[in-house]
C-alpha positions as CSV (number, residue, x, y, z in Angstrom):
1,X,-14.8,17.5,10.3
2,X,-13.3,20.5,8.5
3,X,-10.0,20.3,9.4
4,X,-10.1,16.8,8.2
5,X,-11.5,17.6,5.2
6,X,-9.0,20.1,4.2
7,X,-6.1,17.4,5.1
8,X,-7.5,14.9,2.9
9,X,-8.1,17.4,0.1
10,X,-4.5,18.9,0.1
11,X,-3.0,15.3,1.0
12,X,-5.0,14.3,-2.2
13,X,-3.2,16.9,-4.5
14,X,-0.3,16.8,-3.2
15,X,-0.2,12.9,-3.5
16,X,-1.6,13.4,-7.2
17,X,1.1,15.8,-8.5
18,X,3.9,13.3,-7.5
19,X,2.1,10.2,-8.7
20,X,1.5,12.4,-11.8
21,X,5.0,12.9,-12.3
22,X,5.6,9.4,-11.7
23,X,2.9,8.0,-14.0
24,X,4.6,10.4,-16.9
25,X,8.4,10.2,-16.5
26,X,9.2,6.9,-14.1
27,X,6.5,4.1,-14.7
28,X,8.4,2.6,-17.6
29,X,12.2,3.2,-16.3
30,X,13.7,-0.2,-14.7
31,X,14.7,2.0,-11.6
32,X,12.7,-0.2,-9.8
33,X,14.7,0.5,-6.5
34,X,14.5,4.6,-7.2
35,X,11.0,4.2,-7.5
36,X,10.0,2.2,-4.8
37,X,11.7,5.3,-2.3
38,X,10.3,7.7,-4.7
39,X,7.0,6.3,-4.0
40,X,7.5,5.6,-0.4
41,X,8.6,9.6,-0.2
42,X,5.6,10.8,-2.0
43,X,3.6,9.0,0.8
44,X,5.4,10.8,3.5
45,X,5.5,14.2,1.8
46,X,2.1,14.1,1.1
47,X,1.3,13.4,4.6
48,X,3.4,15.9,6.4
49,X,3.1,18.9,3.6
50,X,-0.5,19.4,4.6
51,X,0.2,20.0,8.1
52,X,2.8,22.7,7.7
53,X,0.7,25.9,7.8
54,X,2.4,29.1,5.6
55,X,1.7,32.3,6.5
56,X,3.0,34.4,3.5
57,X,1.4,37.8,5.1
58,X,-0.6,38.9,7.6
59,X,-3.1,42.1,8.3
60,X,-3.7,43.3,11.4
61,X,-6.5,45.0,11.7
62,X,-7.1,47.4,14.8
63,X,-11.1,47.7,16.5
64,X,-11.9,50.5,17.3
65,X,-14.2,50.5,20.4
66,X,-17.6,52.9,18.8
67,X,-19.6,55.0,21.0
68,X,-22.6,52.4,20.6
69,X,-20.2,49.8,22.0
70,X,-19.3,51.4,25.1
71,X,-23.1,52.2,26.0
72,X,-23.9,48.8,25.2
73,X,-20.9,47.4,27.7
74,X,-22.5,50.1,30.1
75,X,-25.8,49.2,30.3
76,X,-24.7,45.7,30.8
77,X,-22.9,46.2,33.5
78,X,-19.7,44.7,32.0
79,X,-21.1,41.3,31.6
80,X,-21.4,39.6,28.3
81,X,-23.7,37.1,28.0
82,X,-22.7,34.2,26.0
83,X,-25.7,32.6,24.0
84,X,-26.5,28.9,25.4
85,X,-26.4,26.7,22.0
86,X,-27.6,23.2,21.9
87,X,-25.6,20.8,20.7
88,X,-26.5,17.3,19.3
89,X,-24.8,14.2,19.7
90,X,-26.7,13.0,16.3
91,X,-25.7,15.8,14.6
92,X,-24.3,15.5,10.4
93,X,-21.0,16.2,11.6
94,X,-20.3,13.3,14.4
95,X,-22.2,10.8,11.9
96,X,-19.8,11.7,9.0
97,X,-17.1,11.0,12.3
98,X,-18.7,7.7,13.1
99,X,-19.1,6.4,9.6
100,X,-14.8,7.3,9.0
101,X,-13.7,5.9,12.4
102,X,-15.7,2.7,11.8
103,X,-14.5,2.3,7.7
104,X,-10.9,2.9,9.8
105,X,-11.7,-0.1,12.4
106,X,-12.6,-2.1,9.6
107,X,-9.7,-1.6,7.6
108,X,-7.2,-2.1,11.0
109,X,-9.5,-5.2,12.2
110,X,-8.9,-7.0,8.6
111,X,-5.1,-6.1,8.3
112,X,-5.0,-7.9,12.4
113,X,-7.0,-11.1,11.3
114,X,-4.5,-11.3,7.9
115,X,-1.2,-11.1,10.1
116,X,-3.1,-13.7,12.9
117,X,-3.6,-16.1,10.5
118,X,0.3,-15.8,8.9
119,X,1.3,-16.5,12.4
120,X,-1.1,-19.1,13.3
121,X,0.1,-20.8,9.8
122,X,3.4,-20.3,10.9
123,X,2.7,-22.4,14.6
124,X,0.9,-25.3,12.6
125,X,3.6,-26.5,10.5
126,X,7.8,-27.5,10.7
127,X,9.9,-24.0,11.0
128,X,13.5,-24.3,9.8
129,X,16.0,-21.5,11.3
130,X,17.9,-20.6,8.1
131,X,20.5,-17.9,7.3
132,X,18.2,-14.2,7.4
133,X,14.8,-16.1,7.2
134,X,12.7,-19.3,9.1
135,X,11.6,-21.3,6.5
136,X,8.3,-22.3,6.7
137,X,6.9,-26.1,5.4
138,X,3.2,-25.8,4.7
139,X,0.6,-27.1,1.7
140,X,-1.0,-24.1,1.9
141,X,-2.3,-22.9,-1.6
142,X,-1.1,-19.4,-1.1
143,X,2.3,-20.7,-1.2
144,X,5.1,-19.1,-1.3
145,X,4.8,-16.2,0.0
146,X,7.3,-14.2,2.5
147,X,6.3,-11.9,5.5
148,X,9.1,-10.8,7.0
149,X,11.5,-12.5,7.9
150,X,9.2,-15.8,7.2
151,X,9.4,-17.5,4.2
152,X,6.0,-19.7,3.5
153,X,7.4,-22.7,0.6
154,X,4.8,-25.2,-0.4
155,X,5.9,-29.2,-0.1
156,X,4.6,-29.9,-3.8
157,X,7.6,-27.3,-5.1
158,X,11.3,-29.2,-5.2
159,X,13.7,-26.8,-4.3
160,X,16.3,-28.6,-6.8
161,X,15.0,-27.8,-10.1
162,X,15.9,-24.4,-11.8
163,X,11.8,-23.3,-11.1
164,X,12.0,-23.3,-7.5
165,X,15.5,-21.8,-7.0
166,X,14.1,-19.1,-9.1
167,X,11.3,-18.7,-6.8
168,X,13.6,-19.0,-3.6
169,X,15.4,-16.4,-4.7
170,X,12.7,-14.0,-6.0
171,X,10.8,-14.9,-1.8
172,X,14.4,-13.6,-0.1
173,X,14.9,-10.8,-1.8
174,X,11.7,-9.6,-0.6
175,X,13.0,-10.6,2.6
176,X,16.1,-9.3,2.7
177,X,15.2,-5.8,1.0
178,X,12.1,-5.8,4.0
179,X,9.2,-5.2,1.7
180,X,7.2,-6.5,4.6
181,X,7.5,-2.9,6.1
182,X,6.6,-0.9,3.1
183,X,3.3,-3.0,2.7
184,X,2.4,-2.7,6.8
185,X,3.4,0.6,6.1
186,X,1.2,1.4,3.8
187,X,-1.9,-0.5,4.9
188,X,-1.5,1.6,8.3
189,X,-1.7,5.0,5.6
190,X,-5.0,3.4,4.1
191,X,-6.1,2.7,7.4
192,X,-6.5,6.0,8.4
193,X,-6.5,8.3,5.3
194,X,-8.8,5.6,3.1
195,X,-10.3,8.9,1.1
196,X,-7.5,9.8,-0.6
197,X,-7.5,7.4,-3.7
198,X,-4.0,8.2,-5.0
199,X,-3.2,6.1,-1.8
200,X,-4.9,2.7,-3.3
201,X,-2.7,3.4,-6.5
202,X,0.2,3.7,-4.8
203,X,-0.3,0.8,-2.5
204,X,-1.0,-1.2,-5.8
205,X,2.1,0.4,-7.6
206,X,4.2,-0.5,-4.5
207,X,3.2,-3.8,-4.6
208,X,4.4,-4.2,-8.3
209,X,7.5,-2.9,-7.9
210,X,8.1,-5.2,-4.9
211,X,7.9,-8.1,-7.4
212,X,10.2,-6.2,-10.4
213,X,13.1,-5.7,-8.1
214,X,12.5,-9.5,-6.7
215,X,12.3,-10.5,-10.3
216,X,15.4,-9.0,-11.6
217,X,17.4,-10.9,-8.6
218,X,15.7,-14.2,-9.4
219,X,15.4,-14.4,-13.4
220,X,18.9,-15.2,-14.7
221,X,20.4,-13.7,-18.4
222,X,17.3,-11.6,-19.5
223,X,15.2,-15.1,-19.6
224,X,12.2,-14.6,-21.7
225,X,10.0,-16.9,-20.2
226,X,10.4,-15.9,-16.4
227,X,10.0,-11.6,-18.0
228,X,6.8,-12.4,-19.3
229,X,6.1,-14.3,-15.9
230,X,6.6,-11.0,-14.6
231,X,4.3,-9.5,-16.6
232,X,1.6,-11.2,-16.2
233,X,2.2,-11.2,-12.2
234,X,1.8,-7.7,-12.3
235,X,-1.2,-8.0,-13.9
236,X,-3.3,-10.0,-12.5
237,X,-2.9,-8.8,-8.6
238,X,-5.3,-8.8,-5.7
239,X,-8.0,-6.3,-5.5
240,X,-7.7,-5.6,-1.6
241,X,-4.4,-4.8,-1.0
242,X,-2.1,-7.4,0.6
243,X,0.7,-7.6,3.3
244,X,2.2,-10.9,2.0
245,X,4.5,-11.5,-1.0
246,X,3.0,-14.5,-3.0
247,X,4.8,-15.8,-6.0
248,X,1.9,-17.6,-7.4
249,X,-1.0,-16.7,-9.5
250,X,-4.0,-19.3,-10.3
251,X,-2.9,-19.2,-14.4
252,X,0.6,-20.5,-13.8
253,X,0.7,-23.0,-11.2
254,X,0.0,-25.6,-13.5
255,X,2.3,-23.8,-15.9
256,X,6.0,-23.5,-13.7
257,X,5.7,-27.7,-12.7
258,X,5.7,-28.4,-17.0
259,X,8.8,-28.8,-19.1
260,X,10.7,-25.8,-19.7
261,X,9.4,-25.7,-23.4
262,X,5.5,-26.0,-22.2
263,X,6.0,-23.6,-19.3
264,X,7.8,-20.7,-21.8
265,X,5.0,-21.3,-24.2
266,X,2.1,-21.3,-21.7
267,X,3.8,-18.3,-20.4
268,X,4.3,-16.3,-23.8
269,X,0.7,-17.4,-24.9
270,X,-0.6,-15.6,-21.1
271,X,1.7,-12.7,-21.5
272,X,0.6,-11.6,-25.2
273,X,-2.8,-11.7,-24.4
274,X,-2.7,-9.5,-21.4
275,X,-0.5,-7.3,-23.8
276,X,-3.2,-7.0,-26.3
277,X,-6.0,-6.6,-23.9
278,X,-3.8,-3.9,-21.3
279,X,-2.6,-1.7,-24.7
280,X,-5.7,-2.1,-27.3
């Protein structure tokens, strides 16, 4: 339990010096593609620094065998006995083993039953082979939403208004940029290093920078309406993290099916608030 713990604690500053730097210096940049490799790097640096192992010097130190060692081998006959010690299978360090490899399980057996359910979703309802993605007919309230190469569209949304090309285009570019994999990617991190809380940032910082880069290719000449959309998507996210990409939150579904003047000022209204609430 040791060696774990001495992973997960250098894992945990390592991770928190590059976040740091990212909190201070990148947060606010739009280099929304620089940062979502910058964070995927700080992941993989983080995990592999730890196990490198630097030996900067080393003392040797020569034993001397002492008169009062070689009677003691003597009268022994040569034979060392090795003390007998009893170990405990209930013992602090295999609970503190059993209660991390369950949390572990847990975390694996939810991430299974989430992608079991996308697929089962996927075998209930009309799949259209399209041009990079199967495009998925369902009434699903969580729709749409992308995983993989699977795009998830709702019936009640007409793909021939400006509203749902928008959110077309925001789905494939998570698609076709394969967020899918830095979210699996992640949750698999989680899964096994679960202490390290820089991790759950991350994951969560990922996830909004998945939906900046997919709003930039959907929102069309700086629109102020579908920005502050964006805000307030990045607001209000999921507390567990997710391996879907969801376009949707509960405050604007209503919201995108209104006339363009109701939905900017619904929008606007949503946005200012979260401003005043996120900054004060």
């Amino acid at each position: 339990m040791q060696t774990i713990a001495v992973f997960l604690f250098k894992s945990i500053i390592t991770s928190g010096l590059f976040f740091g730097y990212y909190l201070l210096f990148l947060r606010n940049k739009r280099l929304y593609v620089y940062n979502r490799f910058y964070l995927l790097a700080t992941v993989i640096i983080s995990l592999l620094l730890p196990l490198q192992h630097f030996d900067w010097y080393q003392v040797q130190v020569q034993q001397k065998a002492t008169s009062f060692t070689l009677l003691k081998a003597i009268s022994s006959g040569g034979e060392e006995k090795i003390p007998t010690v009893n170990a405990s299978h209930f013992s602090t360090e295999n609970i503190l083993y059993g209660v991390y490899a369950f949390i572990s399980l847990a975390i694996l057996a939810m991430l299974i039953v989430k992608i079991t359910a996308i697929y089962r979703m996927k075998r209930r309802n009309k799949v259209i082979a399209m041009h990079g993605c199967h495009f998925i007919n369902t009434e699903n309230n969580s729709a749409p939403f992308s995983f993989f190469n699977n795009l998830f569209w709702r019936k009640s949304i007409p793909l021939d208004c400006e509203q749902g090309r928008q959110i077309f285009r925001h789905e494939m570019t998570h698609i076709q940029q394969q967020h899918t994999l830095d979210k699996l990617g992640m949750q698999l991190v989680l899964a096994f290093c679960w202490m390290n809380p820089i991790y759950w940032f991350i994951q969560k910082e990922l996830s909004l920078v998945h939906e900046f880069i997919a709003d930039e290719k959907a929102i069309e000449d700086n629109d102020t309406a579908s920005f502050a959309s964006m805000l307030l998507r990045s607001h209000y996210g999921n507390v567990f993290p997710d391996i879907i990409h969801p376009f949707f939150i509960h405050l604007l579904k209503g919201g995108l099916l209104c006339s363009p003047h109701q939905t900017k000022q619904i929008i606007l209204t949503c946005a200012g608030c979260w401003y005043c609430l996120y900054w004060a």
